[in-house]
C-alpha positions as YAML, in Angstrom:
chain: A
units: angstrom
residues:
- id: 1
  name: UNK
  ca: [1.44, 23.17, -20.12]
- id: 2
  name: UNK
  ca: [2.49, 21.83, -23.26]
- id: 3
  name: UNK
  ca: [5.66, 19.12, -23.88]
- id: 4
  name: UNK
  ca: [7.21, 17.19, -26.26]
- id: 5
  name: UNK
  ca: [7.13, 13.55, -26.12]
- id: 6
  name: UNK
  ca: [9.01, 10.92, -27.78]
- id: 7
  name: UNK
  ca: [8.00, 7.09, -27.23]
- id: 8
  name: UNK
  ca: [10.88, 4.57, -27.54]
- id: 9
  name: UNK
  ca: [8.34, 2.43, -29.53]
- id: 10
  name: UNK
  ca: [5.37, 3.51, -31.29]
- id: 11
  name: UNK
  ca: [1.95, 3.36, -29.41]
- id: 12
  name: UNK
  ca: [-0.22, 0.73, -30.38]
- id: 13
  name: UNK
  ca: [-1.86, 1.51, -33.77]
- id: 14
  name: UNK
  ca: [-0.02, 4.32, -34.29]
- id: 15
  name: UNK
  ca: [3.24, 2.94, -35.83]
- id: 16
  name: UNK
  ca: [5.49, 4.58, -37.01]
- id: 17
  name: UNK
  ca: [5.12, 7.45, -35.02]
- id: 18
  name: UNK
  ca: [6.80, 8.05, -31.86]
- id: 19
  name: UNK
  ca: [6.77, 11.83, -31.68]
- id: 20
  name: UNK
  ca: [4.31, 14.02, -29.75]
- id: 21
  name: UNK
  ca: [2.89, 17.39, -28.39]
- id: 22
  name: UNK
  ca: [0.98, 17.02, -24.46]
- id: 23
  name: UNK
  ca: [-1.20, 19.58, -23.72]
- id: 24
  name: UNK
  ca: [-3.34, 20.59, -21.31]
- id: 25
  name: UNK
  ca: [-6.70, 21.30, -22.42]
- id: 26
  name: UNK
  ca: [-7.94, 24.51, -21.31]
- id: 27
  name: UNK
  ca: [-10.59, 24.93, -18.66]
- id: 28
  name: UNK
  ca: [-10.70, 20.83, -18.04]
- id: 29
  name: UNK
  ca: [-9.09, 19.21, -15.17]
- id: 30
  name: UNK
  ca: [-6.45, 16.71, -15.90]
- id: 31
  name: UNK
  ca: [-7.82, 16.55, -19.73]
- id: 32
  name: UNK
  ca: [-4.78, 16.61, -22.01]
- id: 33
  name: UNK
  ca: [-4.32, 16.43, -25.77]
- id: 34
  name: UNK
  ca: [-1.52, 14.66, -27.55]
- id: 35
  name: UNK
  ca: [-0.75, 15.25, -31.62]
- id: 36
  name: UNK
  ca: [1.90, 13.74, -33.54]
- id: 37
  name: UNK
  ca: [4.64, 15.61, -34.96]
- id: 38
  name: UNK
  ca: [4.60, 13.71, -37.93]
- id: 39
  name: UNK
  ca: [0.45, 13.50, -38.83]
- id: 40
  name: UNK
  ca: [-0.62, 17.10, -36.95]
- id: 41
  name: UNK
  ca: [-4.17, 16.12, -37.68]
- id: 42
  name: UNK
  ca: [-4.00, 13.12, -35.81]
- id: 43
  name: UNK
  ca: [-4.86, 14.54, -31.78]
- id: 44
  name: UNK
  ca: [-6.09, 12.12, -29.08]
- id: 45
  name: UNK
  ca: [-7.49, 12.85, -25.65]
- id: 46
  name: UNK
  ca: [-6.05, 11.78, -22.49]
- id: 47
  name: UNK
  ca: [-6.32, 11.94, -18.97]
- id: 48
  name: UNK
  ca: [-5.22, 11.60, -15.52]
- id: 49
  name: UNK
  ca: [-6.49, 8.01, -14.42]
- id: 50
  name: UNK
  ca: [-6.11, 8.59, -10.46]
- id: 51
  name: UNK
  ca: [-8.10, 12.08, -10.68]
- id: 52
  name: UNK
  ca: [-11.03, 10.05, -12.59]
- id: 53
  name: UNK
  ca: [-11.43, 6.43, -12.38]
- id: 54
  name: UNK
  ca: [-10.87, 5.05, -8.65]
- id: 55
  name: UNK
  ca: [-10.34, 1.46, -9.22]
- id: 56
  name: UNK
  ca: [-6.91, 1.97, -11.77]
- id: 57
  name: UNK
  ca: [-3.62, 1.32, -10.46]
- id: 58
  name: UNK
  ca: [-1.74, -0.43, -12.62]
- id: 59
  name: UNK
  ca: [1.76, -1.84, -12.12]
- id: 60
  name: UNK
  ca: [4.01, -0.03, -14.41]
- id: 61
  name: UNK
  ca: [7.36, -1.19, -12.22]
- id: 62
  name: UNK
  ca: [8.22, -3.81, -15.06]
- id: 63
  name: UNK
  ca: [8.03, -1.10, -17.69]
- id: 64
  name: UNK
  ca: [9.66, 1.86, -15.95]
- id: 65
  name: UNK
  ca: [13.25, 0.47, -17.91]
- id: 66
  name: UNK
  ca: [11.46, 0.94, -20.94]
- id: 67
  name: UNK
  ca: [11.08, 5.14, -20.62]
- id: 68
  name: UNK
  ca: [14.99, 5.36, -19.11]
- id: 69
  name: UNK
  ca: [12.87, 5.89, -15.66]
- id: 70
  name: UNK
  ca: [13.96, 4.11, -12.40]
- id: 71
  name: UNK
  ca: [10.63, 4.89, -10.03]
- id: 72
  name: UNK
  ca: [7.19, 5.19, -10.59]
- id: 73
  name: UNK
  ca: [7.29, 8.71, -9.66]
- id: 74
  name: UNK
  ca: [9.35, 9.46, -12.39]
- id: 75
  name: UNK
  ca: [6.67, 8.88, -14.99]
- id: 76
  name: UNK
  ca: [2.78, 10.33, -15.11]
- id: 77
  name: UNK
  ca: [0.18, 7.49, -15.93]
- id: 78
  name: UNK
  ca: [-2.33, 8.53, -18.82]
- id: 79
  name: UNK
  ca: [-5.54, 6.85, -20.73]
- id: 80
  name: UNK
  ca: [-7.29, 7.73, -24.33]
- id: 81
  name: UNK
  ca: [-10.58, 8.86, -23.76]
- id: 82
  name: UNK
  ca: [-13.59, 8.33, -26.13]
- id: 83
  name: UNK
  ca: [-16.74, 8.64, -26.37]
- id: 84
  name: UNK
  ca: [-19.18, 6.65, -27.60]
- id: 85
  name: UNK
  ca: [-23.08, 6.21, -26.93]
- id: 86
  name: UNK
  ca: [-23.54, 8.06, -23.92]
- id: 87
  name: UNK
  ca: [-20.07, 6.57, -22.33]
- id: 88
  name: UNK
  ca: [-17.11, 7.35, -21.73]
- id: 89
  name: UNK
  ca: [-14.65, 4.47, -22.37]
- id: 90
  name: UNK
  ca: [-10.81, 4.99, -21.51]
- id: 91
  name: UNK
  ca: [-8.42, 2.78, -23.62]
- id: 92
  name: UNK
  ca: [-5.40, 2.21, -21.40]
- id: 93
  name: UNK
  ca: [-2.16, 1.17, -22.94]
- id: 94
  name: UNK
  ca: [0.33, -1.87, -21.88]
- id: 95
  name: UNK
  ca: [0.11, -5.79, -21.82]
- id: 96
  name: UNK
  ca: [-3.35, -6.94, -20.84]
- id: 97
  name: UNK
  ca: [-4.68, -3.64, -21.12]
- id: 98
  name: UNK
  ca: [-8.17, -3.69, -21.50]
- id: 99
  name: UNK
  ca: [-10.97, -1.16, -22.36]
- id: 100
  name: UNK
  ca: [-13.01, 0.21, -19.74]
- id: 101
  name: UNK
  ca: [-16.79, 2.08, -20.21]
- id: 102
  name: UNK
  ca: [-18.41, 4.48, -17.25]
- id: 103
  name: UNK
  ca: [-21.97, 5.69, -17.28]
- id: 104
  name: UNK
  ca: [-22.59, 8.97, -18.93]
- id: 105
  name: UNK
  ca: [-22.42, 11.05, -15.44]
- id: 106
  name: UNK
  ca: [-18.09, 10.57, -15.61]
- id: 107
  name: UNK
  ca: [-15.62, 8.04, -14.36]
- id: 108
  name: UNK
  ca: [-15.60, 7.50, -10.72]
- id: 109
  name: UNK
  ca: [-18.67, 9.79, -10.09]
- id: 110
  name: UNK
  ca: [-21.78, 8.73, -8.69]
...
């Protein structure tokens, strides 16, 4: 699966560009990768918070204007993953977004 993207506003620290490739990562469940268009060696990881992390559900209904969509099941919600230290830390984006670390074993594992 692989599909263009374009952001109405840049993502945050990633001004100016608004402009991406999704695709799924081979092999991995619900692990994506996103380049720009404009800066091909920029690539983050992302994934599919409700497959992963069983505690995140945010609200997106007073942002669903913002990406021309009119019901939450319109849009597909998904965090930057890093890794850092043993961790894996998932940087959601959005007002009052805030980072969240797992232990090493995976997000919403045991």
């Amino acid at each position: 699966m692989t599909s263009q993207l374009r952001f109405p506003q840049s993502l945050p620290g990633l001004a100016p560009l608004t402009q991406f490739v999704l695709s799924a990562v081979e092999g991995a469940v619900s692990l994506y990768s996103l380049e720009a268009d404009e800066l091909p060696e920029l690539k983050l990881f992302l994934m599919d918070p409700a497959l992963h992390i069983r505690d995140y559900a945010p609200d997106i209904r007073a942002h669903l204007s913002e990406v021309d969509a009119v019901s939450a099941d319109q849009v597909r919600v998904l965090v930057v993953v890093n890794t850092a230290q043993g961790e894996l830390g998932c940087q959601p984006f959005g007002p009052g977004a805030g980072e969240r670390r797992y232990p090493s074993g995976g997000p919403g594992h045991p």
